[in-house]
C-alpha positions as CSV (number, residue, x, y, z in Angstrom):
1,X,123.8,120.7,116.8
2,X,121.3,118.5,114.7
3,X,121.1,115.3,115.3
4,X,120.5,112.8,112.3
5,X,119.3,109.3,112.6
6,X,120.0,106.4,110.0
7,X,117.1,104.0,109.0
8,X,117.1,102.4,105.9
9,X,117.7,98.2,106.2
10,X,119.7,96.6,103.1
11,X,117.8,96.3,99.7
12,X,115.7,93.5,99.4
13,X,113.4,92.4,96.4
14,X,110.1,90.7,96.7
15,X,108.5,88.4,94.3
16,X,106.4,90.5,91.9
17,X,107.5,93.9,93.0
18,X,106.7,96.8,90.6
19,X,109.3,98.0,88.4
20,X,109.5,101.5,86.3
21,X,110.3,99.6,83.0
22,X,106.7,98.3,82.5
23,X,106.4,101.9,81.4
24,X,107.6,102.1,78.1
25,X,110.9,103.4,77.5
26,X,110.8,105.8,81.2
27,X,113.7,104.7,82.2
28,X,115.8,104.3,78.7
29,X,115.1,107.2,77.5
30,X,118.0,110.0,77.3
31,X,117.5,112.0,80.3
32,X,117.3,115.7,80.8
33,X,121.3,116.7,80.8
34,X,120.3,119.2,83.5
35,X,117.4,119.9,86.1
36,X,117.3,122.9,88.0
37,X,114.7,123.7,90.8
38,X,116.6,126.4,92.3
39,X,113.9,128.4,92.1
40,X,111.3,125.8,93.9
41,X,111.1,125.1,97.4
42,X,110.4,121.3,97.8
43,X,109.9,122.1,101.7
44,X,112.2,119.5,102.8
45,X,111.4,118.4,106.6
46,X,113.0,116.4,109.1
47,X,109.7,113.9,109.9
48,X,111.6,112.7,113.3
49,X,114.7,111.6,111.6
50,X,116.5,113.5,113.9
51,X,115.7,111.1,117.3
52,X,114.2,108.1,114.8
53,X,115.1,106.1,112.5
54,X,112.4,106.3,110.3
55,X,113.6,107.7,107.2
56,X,112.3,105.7,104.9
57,X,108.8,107.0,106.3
58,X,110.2,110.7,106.2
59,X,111.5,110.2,102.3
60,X,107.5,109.7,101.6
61,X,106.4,112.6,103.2
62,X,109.3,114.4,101.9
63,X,108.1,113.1,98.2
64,X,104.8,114.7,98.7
65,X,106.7,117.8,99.8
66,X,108.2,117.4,96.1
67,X,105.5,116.4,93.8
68,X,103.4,119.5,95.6
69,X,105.8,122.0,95.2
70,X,106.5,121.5,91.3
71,X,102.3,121.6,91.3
72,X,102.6,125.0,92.6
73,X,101.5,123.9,95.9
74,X,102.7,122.6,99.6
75,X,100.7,119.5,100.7
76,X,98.8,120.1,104.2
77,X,99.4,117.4,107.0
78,X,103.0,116.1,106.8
79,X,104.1,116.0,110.1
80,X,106.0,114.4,112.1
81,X,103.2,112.9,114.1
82,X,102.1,111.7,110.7
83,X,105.6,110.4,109.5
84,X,105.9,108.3,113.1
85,X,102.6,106.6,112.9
86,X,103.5,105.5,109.0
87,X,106.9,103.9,110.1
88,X,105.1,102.4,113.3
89,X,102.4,101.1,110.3
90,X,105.4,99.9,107.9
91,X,107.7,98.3,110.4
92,X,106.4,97.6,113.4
93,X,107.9,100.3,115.6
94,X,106.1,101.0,119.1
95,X,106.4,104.5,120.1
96,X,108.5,104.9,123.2
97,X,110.2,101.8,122.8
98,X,113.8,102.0,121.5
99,X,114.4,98.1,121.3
100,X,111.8,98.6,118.2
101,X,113.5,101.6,116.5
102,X,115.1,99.3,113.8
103,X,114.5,101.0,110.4
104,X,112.5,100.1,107.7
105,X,113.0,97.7,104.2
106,X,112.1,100.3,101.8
107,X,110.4,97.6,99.1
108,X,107.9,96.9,102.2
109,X,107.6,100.4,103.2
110,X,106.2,101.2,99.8
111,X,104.2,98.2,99.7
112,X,102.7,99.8,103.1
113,X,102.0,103.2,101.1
114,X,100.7,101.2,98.3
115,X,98.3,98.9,100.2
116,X,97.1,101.3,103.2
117,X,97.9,105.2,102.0
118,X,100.7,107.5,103.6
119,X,97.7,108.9,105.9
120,X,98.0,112.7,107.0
121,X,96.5,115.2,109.3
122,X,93.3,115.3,107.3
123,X,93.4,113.1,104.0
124,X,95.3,109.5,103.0
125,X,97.0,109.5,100.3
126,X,97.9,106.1,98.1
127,X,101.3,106.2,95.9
128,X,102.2,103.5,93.5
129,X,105.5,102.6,92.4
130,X,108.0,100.8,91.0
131,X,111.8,100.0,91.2
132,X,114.2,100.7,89.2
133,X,118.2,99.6,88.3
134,X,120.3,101.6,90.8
135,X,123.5,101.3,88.3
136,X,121.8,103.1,85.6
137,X,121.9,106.9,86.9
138,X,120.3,107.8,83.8
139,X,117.5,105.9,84.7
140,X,117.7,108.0,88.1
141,X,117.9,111.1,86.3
142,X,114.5,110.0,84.2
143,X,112.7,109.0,87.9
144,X,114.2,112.5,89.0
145,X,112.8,114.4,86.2
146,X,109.9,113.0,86.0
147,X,108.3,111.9,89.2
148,X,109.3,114.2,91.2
149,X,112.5,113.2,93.1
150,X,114.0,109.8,92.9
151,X,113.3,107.3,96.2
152,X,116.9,106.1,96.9
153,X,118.4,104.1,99.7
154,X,122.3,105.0,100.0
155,X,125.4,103.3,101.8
156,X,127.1,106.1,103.9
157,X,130.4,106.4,105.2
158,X,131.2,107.7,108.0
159,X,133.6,110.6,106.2
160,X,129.5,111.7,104.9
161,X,128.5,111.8,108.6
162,X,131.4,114.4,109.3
163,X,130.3,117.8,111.3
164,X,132.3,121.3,111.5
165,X,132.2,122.5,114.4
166,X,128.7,124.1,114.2
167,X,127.4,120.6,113.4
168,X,127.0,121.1,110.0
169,X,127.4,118.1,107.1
170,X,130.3,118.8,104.2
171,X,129.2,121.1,101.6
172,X,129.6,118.7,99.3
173,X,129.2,115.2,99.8
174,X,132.1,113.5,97.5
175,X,134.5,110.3,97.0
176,X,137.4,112.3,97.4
177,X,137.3,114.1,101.1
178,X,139.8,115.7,103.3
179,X,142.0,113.4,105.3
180,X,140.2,113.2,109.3
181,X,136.5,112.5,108.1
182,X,137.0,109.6,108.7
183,X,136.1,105.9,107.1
184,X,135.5,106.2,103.9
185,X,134.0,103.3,103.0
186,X,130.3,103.0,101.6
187,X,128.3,101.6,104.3
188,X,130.4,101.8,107.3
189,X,128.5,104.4,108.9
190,X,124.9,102.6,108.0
191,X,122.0,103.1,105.4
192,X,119.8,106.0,104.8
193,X,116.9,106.9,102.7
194,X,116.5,110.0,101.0
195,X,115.5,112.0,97.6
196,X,117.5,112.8,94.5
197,X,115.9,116.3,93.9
198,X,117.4,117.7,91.0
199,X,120.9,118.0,89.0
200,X,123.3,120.9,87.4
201,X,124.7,118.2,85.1
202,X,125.1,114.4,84.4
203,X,129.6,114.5,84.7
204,X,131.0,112.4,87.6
205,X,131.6,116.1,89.5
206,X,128.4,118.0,88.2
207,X,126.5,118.0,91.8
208,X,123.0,116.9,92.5
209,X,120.9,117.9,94.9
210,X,119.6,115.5,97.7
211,X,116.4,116.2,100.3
212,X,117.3,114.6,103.8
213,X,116.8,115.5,107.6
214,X,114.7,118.7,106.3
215,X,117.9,120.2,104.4
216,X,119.4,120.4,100.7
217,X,122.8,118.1,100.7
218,X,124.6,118.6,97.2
219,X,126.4,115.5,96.3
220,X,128.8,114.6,93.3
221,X,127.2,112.2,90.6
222,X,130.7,110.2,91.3
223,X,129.2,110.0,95.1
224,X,125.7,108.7,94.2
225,X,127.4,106.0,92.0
226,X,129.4,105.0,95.2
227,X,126.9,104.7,97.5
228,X,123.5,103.9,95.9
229,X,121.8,100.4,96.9
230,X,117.9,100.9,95.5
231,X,116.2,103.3,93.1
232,X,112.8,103.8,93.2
233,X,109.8,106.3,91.6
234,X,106.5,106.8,93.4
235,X,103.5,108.4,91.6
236,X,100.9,110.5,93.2
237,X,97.4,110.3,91.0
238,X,96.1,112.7,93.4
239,X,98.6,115.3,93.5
240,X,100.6,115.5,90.2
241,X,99.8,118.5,87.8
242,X,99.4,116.7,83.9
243,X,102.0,117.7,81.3
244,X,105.4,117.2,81.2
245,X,107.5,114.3,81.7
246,X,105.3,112.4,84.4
247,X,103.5,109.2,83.0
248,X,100.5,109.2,81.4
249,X,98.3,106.9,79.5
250,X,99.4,103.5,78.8
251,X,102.6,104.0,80.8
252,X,100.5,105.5,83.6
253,X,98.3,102.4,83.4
254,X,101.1,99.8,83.2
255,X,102.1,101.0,86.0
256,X,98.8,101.1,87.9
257,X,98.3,97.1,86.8
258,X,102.0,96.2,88.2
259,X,100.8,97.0,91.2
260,X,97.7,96.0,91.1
261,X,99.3,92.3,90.1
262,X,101.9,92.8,93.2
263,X,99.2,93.4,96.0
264,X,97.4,90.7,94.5
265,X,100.2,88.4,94.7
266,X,101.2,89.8,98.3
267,X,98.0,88.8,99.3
């Protein structure tokens, strides 16, 4: 059996935050109408979401996992060890006590990342970021495409948390499940953060592929739309291989200076 925590707060915005349309056009532009990686291991790991909550601090680590792989490289350091002291950093949970185990508000959890580095075995590494509309799945497809995997927090319910007998998930996550799942209604088995990895297609059923609790889930685009609460993109300056779709030049510096502007105005 695998256990699988929940951890992700409701959405919140802050004043200032980042947000991906600074960069001219990322988000509005047509996206790719398919991405396969099926033949790229994003190392998806489970980070201690299976006895914490801290999967907004695993979806980070995961996201390294990502943005190395399609660089043609795994990044050293992410452990769980690692993932645990960056959601004790980002919200405030003490090791061994459970009363403090209360998930993280993903806006401040990347504001964390932003301000004091995702720090691993051996080197700290600083993202920046910025938010995006979680109704526009083509603007989800773009942050997929081209930063790696898209930073979402979902609404499960508890028909997604179904087990067979061996304790694995549905094959497919959907809208339309078998009667006995259970509730089907977003949100009533909690929040959860994880990545939007790739896609075979943008119609309602084409499936997408999703990174949590150190497996591939495939998930119906009609599902996504049901459940998604906050889209975000993170950029790695220290990891990401030029070319492609990822932002460069004045889109990679607007998007430097929003968060510049935000700490700032955290401060």
């Amino acid at each position: 059996m695998i256990n699988r925590k929940l951890g992700c707060r409701p959405a919140e915005h802050r004043p200032g935050q980042p947000h991906l349309s600074v960069m001219r056009g990322f988000c509005a532009r047509q996206a790719p109408p398919r991405l396969i990686r099926d033949h790229i291991d994003p190392h998806p790991a489970m980070l201690g979401n299976d006895t914490l909550g801290d999967c907004t601090s695993a979806g980070i680590g995961n996201h390294l996992h990502a943005t190395g792989a399609l660089a043609g490289f795994d990044v050293s350091g992410i452990t769980t060890d690692a993932a645990v002291r960056f959601y004790s950093l980002s919200t405030g949970y003490v090791p061994g006590n459970p009363t403090t185990d209360n998930g993280g508000v993903e806006v401040d959890v990347l504001t964390t990342a932003l301000r004091d580095g995702y720090a691993l075995a051996d080197q700290t590494l600083y993202p920046i970021w910025g938010s995006a509309d979680p109704g526009d799945l083509n603007g989800v497809r773009n942050i997929a495409a081209g930063l790696s995997a898209a930073y979402l927090g979902v609404q499960l319910a508890q028909s997604d948390m179904w087990e067979d007998e061996d304790g694995n998930l549905a094959p497919v996550w959907d809208t339309q499940t078998p009667i006995g799942h259970g509730d089907t209604t977003p949100g009533s088995a909690g929040a959860h953060c994880l990545l939007l990895w790739d896609y075979a297609g943008t119609a309602d059923t084409d499936l997408v592929t999703l990174l949590t609790w150190g497996s591939k889930q495939k998930a119906t685009w009609r599902w996504v739309r049901s459940r998604i609460m906050e889209a975000h993109g993170l950029a790695w300056g220290q990891l990401h291989a030029p070319g492609g779709l990822y932002p460069d030049g004045y889109d990679w510096d607007a998007l430097v200076a929003a968060n510049d502007a935000y700490l700032r105005g955290a401060a």
